[in-house]
C-alpha positions in Angstrom: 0.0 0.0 0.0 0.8 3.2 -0.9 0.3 6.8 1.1 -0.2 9.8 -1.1 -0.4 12.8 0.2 -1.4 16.3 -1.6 1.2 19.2 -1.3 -1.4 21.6 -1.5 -4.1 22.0 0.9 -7.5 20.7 -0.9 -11.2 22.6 -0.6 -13.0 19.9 1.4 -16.2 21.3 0.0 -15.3 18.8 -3.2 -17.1 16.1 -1.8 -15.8 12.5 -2.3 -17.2 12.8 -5.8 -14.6 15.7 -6.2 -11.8 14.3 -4.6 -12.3 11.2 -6.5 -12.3 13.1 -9.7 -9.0 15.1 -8.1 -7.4 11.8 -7.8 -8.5 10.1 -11.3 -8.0 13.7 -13.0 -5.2 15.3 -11.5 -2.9 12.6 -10.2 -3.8 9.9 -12.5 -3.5 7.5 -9.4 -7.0 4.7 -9.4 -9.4 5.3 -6.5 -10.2 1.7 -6.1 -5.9 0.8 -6.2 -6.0 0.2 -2.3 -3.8 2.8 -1.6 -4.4 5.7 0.8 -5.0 9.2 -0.3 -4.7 12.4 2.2 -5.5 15.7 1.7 -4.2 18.5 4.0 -6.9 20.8 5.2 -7.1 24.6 4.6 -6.9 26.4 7.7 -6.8 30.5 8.8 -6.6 32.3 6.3 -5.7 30.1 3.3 -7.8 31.3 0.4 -9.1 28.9 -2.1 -10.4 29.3 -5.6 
C-alpha cells in the first residue's frame, strides 16, 4: 500500500465525488488501487479558488 499525500491544501467542500475526480483527473492514481490518499486541510486564512 501506498500513502499519497497532496502538497497543497485541498477545498474539502469537493465532496468524495470531487476528490475522486481530483485523484483520477489530477494525479492519475486509481481510486479503487488500495492505496491511501490524504489531503491536508485549509486552515486560517488560506484562500481557495
Amino acid at each position: 500500500m501506498r500513502v499519497v499525500l497532496a502538497v497543497e491544501p485541498v477545498d474539502m467542500r469537493k465532496s468524495i465525488d470531487g476528490l475522486m475526480t481530483l485523484v483520477r483527473g489530477a494525479w492519475g492514481e486509481d481510486v479503487y488501487s488500495g492505496h491511501l490518499f490524504a489531503f491536508p486541510l485549509c486552515q486560517g486564512s488560506c484562500r481557495l479558488g
